[in-house]
C-alpha positions as CSV (number, residue, x, y, z in Angstrom):
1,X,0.0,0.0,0.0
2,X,2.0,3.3,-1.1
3,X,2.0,6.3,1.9
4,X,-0.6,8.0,0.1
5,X,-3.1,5.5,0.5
6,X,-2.6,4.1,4.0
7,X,-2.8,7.9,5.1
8,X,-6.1,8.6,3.6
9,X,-7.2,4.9,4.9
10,X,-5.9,6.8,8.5
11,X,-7.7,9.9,8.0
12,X,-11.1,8.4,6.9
13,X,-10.8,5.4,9.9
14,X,-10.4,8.5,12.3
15,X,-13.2,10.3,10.9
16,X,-15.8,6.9,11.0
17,X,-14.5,6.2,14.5
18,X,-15.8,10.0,15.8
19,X,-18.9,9.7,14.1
20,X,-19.5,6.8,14.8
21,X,-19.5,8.2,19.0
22,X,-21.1,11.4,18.0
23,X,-24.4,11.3,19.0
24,X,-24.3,8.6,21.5
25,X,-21.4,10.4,23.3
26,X,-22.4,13.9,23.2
27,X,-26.4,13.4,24.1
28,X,-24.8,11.5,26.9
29,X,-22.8,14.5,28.5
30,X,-25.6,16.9,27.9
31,X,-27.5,14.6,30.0
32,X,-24.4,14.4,32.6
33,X,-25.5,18.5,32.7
34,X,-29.0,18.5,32.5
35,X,-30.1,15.5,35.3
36,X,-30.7,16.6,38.5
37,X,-29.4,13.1,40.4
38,X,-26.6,12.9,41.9
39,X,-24.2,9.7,42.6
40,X,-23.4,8.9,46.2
41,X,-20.2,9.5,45.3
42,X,-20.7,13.0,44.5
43,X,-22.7,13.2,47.2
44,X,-20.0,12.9,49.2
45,X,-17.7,15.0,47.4
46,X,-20.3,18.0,48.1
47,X,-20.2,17.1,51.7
48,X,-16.9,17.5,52.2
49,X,-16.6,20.2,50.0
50,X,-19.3,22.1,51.9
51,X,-21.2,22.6,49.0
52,X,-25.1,22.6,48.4
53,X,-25.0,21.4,44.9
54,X,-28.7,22.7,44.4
55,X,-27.4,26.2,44.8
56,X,-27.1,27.5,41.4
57,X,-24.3,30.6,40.8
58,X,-24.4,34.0,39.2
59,X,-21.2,34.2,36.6
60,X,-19.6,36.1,38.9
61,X,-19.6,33.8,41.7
62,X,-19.1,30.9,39.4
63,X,-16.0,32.9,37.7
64,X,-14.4,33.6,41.7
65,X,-15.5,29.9,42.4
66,X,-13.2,28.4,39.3
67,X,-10.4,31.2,39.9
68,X,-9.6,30.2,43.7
69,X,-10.0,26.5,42.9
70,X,-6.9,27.1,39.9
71,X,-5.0,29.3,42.3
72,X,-5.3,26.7,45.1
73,X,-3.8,24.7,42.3
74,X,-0.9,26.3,41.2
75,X,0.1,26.7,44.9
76,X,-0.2,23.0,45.3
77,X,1.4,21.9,42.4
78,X,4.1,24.6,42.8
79,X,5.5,23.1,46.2
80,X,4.9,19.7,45.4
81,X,7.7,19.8,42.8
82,X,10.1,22.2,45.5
83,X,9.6,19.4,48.2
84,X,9.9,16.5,45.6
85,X,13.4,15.5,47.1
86,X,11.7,14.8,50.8
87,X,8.9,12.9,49.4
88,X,8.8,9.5,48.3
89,X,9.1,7.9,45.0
90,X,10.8,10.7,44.0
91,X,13.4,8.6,41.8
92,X,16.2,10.2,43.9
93,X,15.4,13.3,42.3
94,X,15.9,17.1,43.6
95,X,13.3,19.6,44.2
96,X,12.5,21.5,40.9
97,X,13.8,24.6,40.7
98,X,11.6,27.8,42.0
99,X,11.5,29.5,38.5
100,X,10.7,26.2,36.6
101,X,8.3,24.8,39.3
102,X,6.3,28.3,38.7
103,X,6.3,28.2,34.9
104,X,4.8,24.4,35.2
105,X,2.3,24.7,37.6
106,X,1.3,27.5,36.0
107,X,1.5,25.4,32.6
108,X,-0.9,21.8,34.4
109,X,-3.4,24.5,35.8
110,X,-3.9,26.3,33.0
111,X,-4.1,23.0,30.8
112,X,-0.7,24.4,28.8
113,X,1.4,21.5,29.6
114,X,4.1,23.8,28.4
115,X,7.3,21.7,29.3
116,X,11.0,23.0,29.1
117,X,12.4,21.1,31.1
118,X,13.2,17.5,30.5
119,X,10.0,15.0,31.9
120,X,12.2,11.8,33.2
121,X,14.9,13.7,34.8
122,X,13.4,16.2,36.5
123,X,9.9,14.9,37.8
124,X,9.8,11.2,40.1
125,X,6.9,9.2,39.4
126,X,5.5,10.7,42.7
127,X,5.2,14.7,41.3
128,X,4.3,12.9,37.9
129,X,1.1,11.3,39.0
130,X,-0.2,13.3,41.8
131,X,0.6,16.3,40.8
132,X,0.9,16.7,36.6
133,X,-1.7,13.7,36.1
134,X,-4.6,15.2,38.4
135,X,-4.1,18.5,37.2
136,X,-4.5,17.3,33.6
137,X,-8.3,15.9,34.9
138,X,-8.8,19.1,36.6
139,X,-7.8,21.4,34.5
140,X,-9.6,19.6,31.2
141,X,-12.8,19.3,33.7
142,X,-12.6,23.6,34.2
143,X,-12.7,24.1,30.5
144,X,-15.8,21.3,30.0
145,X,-17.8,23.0,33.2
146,X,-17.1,26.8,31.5
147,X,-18.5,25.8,28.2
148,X,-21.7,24.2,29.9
149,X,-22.3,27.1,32.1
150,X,-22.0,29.3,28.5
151,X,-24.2,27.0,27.0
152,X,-26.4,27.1,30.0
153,X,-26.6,31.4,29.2
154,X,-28.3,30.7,26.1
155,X,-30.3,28.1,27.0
156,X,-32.2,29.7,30.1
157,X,-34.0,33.1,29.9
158,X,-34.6,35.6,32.5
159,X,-32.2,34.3,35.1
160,X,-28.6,35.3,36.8
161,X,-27.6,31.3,36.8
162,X,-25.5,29.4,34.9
163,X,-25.1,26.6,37.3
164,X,-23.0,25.4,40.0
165,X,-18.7,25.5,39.5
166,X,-18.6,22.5,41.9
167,X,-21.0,20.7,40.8
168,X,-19.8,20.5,36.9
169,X,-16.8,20.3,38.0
170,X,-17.1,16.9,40.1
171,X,-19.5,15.9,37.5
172,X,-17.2,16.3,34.3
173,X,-14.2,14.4,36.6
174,X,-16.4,11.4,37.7
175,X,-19.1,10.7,34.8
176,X,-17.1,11.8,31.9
177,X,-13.0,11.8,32.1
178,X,-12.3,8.9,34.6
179,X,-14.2,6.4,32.7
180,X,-12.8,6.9,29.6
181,X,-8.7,7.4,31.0
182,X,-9.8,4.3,33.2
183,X,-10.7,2.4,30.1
184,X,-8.4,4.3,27.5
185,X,-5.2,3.3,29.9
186,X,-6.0,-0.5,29.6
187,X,-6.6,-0.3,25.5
188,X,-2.7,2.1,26.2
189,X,-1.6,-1.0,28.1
190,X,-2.5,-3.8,25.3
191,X,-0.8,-1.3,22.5
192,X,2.4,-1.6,24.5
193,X,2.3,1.6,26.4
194,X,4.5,1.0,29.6
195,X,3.1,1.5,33.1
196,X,5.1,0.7,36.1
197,X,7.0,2.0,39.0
198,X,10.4,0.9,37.8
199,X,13.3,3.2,37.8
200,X,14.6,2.1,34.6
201,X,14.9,-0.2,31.9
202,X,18.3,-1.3,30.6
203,X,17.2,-1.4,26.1
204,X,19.9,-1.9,23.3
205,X,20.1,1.1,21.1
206,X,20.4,0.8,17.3
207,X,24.4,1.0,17.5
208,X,24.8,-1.7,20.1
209,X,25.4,0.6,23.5
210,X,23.3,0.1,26.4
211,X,20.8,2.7,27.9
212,X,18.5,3.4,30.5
213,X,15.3,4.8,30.1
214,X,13.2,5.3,33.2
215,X,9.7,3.5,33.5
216,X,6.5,4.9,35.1
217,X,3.0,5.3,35.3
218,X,3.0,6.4,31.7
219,X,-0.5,4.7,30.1
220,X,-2.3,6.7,32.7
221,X,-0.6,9.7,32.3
222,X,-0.8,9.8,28.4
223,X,-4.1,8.9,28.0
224,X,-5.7,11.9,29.6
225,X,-2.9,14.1,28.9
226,X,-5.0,13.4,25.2
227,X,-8.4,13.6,26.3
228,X,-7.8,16.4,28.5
229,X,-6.2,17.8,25.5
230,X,-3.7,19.0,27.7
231,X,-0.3,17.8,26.1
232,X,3.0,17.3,27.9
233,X,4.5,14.3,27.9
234,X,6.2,11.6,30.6
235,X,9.1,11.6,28.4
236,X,10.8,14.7,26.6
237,X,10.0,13.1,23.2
238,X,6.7,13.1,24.0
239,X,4.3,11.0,22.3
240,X,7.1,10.3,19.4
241,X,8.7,7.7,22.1
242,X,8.2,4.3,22.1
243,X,7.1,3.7,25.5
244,X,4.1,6.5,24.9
245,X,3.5,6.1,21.7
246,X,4.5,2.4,20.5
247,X,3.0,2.1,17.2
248,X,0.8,3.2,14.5
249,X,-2.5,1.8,16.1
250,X,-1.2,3.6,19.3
251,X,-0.7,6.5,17.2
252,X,-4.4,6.8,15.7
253,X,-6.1,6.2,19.0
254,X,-4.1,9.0,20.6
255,X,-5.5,11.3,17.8
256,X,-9.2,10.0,18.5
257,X,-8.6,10.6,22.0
258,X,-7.6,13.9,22.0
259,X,-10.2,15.1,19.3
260,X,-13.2,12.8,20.9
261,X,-14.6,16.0,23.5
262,X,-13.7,18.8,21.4
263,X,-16.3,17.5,18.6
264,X,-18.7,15.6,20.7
265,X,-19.7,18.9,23.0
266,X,-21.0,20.2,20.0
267,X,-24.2,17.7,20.0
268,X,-24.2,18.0,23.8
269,X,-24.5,22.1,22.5
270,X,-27.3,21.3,19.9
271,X,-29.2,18.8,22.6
272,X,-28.5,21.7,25.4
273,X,-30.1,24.4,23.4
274,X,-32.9,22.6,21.6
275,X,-31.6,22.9,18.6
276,X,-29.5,19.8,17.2
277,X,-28.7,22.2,14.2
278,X,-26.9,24.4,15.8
279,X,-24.5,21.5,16.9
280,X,-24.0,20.6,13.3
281,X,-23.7,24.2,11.9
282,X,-20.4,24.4,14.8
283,X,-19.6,20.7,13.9
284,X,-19.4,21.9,10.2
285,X,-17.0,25.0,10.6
286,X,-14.7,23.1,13.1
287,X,-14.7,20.3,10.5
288,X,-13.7,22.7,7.7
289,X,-11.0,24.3,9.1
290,X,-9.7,21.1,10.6
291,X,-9.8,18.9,7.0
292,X,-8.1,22.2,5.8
293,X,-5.1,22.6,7.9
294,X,-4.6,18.8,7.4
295,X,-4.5,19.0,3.9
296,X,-2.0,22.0,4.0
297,X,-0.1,20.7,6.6
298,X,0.5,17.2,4.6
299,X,1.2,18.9,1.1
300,X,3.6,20.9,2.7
301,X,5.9,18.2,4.5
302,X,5.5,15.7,1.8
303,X,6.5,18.4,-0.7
304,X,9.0,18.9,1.2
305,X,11.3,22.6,1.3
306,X,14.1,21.8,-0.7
307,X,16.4,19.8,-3.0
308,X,17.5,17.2,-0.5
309,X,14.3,16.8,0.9
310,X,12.6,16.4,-2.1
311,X,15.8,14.1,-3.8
312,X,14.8,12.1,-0.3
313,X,11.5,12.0,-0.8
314,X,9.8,13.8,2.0
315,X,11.2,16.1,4.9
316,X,11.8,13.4,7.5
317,X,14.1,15.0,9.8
318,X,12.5,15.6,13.2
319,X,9.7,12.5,12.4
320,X,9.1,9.0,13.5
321,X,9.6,6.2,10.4
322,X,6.9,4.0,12.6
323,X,4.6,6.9,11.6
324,X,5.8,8.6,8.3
325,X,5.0,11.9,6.9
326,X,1.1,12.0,6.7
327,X,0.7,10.8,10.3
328,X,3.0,12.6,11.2
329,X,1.6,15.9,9.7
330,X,-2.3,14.5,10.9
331,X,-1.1,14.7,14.5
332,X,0.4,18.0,13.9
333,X,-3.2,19.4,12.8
334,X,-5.0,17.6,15.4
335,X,-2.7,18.5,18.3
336,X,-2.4,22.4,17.1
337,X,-6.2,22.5,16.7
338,X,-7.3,21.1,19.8
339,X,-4.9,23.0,22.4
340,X,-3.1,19.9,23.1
341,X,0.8,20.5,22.6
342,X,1.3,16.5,22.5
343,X,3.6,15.8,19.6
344,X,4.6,12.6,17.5
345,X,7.1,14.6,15.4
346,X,8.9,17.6,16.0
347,X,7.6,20.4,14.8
348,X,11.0,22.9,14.9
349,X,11.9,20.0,12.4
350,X,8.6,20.5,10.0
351,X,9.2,22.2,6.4
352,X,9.0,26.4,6.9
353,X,5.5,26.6,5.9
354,X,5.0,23.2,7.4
355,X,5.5,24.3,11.1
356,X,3.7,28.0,10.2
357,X,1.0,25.8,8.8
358,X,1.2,24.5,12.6
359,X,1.2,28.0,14.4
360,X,-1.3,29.8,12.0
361,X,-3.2,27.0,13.2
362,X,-2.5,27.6,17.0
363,X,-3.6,31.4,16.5
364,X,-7.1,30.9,15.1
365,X,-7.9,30.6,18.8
366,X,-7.5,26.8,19.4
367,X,-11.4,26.5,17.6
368,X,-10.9,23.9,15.1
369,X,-12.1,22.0,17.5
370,X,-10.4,23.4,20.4
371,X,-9.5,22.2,23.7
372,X,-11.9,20.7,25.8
373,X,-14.8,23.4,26.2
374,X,-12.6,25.9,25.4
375,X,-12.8,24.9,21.5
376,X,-16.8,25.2,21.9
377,X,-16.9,28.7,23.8
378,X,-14.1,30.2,21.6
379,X,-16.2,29.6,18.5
380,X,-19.3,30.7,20.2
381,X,-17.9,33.8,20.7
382,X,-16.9,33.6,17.4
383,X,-20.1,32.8,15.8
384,X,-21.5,36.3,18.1
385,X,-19.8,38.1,16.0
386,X,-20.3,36.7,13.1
387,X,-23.9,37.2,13.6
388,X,-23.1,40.6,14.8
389,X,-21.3,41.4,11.6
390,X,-24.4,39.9,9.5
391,X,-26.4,42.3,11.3
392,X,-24.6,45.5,10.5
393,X,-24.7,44.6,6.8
394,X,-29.1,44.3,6.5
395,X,-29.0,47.0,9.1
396,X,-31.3,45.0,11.9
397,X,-30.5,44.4,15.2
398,X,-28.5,41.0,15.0
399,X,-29.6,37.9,17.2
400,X,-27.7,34.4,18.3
401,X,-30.3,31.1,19.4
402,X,-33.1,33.9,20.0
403,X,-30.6,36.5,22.3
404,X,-30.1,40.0,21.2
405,X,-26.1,41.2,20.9
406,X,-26.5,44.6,22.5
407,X,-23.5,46.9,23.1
408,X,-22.7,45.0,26.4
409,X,-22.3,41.9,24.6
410,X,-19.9,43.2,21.7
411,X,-17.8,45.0,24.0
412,X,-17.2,41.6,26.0
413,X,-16.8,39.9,23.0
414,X,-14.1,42.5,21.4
415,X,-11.8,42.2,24.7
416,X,-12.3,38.3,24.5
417,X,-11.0,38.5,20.9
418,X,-8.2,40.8,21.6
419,X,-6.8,39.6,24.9
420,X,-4.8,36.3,23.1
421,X,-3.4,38.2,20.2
422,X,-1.9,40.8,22.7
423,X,-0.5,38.8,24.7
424,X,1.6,37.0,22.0
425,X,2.7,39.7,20.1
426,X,3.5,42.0,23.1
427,X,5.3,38.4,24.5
428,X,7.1,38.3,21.1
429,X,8.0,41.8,21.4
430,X,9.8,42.0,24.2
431,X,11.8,39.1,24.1
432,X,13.0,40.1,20.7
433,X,13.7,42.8,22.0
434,X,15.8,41.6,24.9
435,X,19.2,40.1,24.6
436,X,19.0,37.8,27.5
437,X,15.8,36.6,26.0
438,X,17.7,36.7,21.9
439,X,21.1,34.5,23.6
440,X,18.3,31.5,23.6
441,X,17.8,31.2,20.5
442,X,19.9,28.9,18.1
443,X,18.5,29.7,15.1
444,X,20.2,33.5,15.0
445,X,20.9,33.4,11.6
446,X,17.5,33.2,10.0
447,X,13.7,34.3,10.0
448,X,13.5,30.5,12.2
449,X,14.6,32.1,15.2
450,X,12.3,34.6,15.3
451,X,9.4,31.4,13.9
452,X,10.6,30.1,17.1
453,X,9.9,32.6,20.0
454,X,6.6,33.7,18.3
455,X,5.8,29.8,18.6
456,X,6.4,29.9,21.9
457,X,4.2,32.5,23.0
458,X,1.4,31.5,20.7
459,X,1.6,28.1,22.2
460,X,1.1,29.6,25.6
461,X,-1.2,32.5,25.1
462,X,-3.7,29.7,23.6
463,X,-2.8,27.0,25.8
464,X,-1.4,24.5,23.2
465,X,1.9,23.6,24.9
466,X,3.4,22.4,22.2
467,X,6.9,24.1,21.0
468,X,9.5,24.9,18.1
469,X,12.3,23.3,20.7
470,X,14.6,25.6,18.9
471,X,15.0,27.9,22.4
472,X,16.5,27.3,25.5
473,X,13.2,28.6,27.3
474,X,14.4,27.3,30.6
475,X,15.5,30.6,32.3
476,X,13.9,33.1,34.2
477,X,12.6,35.5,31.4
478,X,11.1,32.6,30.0
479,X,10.1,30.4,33.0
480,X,8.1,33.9,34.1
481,X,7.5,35.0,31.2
482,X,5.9,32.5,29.2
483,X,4.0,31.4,32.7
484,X,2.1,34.9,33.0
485,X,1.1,34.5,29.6
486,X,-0.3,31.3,30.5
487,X,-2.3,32.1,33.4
488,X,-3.7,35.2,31.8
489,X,-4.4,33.6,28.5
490,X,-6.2,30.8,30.0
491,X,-8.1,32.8,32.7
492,X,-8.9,36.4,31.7
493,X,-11.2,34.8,28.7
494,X,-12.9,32.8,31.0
495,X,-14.1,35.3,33.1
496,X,-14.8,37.6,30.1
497,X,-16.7,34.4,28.4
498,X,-18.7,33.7,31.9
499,X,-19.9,37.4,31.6
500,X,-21.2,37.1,28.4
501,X,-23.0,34.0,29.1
502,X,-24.3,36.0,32.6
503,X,-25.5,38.6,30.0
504,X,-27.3,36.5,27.7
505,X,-28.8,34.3,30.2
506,X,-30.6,37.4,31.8
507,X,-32.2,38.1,28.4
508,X,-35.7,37.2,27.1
509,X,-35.7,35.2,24.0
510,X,-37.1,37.2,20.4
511,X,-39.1,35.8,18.3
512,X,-37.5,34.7,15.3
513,X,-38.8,36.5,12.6
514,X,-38.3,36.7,8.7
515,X,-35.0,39.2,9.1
516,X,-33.5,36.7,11.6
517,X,-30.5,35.2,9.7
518,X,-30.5,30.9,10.1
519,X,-27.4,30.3,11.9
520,X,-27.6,26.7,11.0
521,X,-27.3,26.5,7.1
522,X,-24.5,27.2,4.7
523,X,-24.5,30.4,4.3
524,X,-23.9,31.5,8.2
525,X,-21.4,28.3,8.0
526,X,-19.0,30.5,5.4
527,X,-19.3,33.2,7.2
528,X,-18.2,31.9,10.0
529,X,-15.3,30.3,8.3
530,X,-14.4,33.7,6.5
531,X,-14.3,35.7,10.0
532,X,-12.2,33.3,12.0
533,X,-9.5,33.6,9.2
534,X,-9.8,36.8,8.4
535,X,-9.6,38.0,12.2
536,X,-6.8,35.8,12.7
537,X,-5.3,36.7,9.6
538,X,-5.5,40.4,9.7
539,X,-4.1,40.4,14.0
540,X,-1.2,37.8,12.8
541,X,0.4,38.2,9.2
542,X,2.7,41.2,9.4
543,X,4.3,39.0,12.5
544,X,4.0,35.9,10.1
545,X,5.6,37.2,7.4
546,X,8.8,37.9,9.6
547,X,8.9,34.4,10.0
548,X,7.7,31.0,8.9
549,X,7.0,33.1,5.3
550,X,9.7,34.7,4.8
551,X,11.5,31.1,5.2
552,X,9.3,29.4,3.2
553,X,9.4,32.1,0.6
């Protein structure tokens, strides 16, 4: 079977495999949402918690709720790393360093997962499990519980509640994630994934010399770090190692795990609002942009950038031979898309236009199909102003699922839109403009260097993770830098997200009336396609042409 085929015979198995868990998956969490039992475990949970779970909460209180759960985070996770050398199974390991240990708790809380440091030699299985692993359930479960509560504010009328944090929270962790890792690890397991305690195993490397690689719970860790679409990795190769990511099976269920939630919370969206359209009419503009950044992605590393390349082939420096260049470039697409920063390839090592095929992506806003919950509310806001846009051009006063986009709205909306792209590009700024920040890059000599630190902080303002490993961004510029950008790209749209949910949610619903413009056919399905790229192409291209175009060019 030539490469061509068996990666179209890949991309259409993946496709039947989430359609084939579309509806039965997504009707089920919007019934996780909607039913008003609880499990005695959860019961339980609220007990100790202190929480009355029938106690619904204004945005704001439901914003301040989710905030000083993540900050309680970030402190916990922050000294578990400095105290790693007192605690046990710690692999002998010293505590992290306070600069790093910052920059990754920051990175789990925020579902990042940015990582410059190096997984097996820096974290014992002890920080690895307890403290990376549960943040990647927590941190997944605050982006599914955010989205509900938006979908919540246009599904109710005339009230100040979008639910309870706690509640969704608990909900999302027991009834939706821990099933599926529980499961998911086993299917890991039987692939070959390792999981263990062991301190190391003594392999053969392909020149004859021995070598040690340290063991761990790694099936556990990996598959949620892919649900979760949180990223990371138990090893620094991430999911191109063997012990992660052992084969090409391995390799395809990695990518339905991490794209599963991102396109099944749009039917739990359509069930939610009574309006299974709607669902599909998100569905079909995530699906777009997806299949098209695949498509590029693949021409562009199997075109490869140059004589040698193309004498060779394809550009397979930087990529796995188990997986080849179109699974190579499909994880790419996926990972980029979904906020996930897990990698089976390298992506410093992708063709110029490759990799900027790989950071345009990052920079639409993580919305094709997101992270978990954040892909849905990002293209919500999205489709708001879409709608808002439509309205201006018949001249009526435009309307989204029966809600009228006042002033209030739009003005939440416009800071939503505008707080990722300034935090990149003022990121981008100031480390090119600082020499400590310019002595880390290797790539001095061409527009990669500069491809690389605008990677970096596009990966962390939209909480991909992922990372053109071309900089050392282990130092305290970086380490602070890039952790700030983290936290407030991750939390700051939140609240402003929460607000306009808040805001619609108080509304009465309009009648829909012969001006009101279907926002579940084709035409608002363009639309919505035109105005994600062109707002993310008119913020991003002068800083795109100083890099990954004018090395591809």
């Amino acid at each position: 079977m030539s490469d061509t085929a068996a990666g179209l015979l890949q991309v259409g198995l993946l496709v039947a495999l989430l359609a084939a868990v579309y509806r039965p998956f997504g009707g089920y969490m919007a019934h996780v949402y909607t039913s008003d039992k609880d499990l005695r475990i959860e019961r339980g949970a609220y007990k100790l918690l202190g929480v009355d779970p029938k106690a619904d909460q204004t945005w704001a209180v439901y914003a301040r709720s989710l905030i000083a759960f993540s900050a309680l985070g970030v402190v916990l996770l922050y000294l578990l790393q400095r105290l790693q050398s007192q605690l046990p199974l710690s692999n002998d390991l010293p505590g992290v360093e306070s600069g790093l240990a910052f920059n990754t708790a920051a990175s789990f809380v925020s579902n990042t997962n940015w990582q410059s440091y190096v997984p097996e030699v820096t974290m014992g299985h002890l920080v690895q499990f307890a403290g990376l692993a549960v943040q990647n359930f927590l941190s997944a479960a605050v982006g599914i519980a955010v989205a509900v509560a938006v979908i919540r504010g246009f599904a109710r009328s005339k009230t100040d509640r979008l639910g309870n944090f706690w509640v969704d929270l608990t909900r999302t962790v027991l009834r939706v994630l821990l099933p599926i890792a529980i499961v998911g690890t086993l299917v890991l397991v039987a692939m070959g994934v390792v999981q263990n305690f062991s301190g190391g195993h003594e392999v053969t490397s392909v020149v004859g010399q021995s070598q040690t690689i340290p063991g761990g719970p790694v099936a556990s860790q990996e598959v949620i770090k892919e649900l979760g679409t949180n990223g990371g990795g138990y090893y620094n190769a991430n999911s191109s190692h063997p012990f992660e990511n052992p084969n090409p099976l391995s390799d395809l269920f990695e990518i339905f795990l991490l794209l599963v939630i991102p396109v099944c919370i749009t039917r739990t969206f359509g069930v939610m609002v009574k309006d299974k359209r709607q669902g599909y009419a998100i569905l079909g503009v995530m699906g777009v942009l997806w299949a098209a950044f695949t498509f590029s992605a693949t021409f562009f590393e199997n075109q490869g950038a140059g004589t040698a390349t193309q004498a060779a082939g394809a550009a397979m420096e930087g990529k796995e031979t188990r997986f080849g260049e179109w699974a190579s470039a499909l994880f790419a697409t996926s990972t980029t898309g979904t906020s996930t920063g897990a990698v089976n390839s390298m992506h410093d090592s992708f063709t110029p236009l490759g990799g900027g095929t790989a950071l345009f992506h990052m920079m639409l806003g993580e919305v094709s199909p997101g992270g978990v919950g954040t892909g849905l509310y990002g293209m919500l806001v999205l489709a708001v102003l879409t709608v808002f846009v439509a309205g201006l051009m018949v001249g009526r006063t435009p309307e989204y699922l029966k809600k009228k986009i006042t002033a209030r709205e739009m003005k939440l909306v416009s800071l939503y839109i505008l707080t990722t792209p300034t935090l990149v590009l003022a990121g981008a700024s100031i480390a090119m403009g600082l020499a400590v920040a310019r002595a880390s890059i290797w790539n001095t000599d061409s527009p990669h260097g500069f491809s690389e630190v605008l990677y970096a902080f596009t990966s962390a303002g939209n909480n991909n993770g992922s990372a053109f490993a071309g900089i050392s961004a282990n130092i305290p510029f970086y380490n602070t830098a890039l952790g700030l950008v983290m936290l407030l790209g991750r939390f700051v749209p939140i609240v402003l997200v929460l607000a306009l949910a808040g805001s619609f949610a108080k509304q009465a619903p309009v009648p829909v009336t012969q001006g009101t413009l279907p926002t579940h056919k084709a035409l608002f399905v363009t639309m919505l396609v035109g105005v994600v790229l062109i707002v993310t192409g008119l913020t991003y291209f002068p800083a795109l042409t100083l890099g990954p175009l004018a090395e591809g060019l």
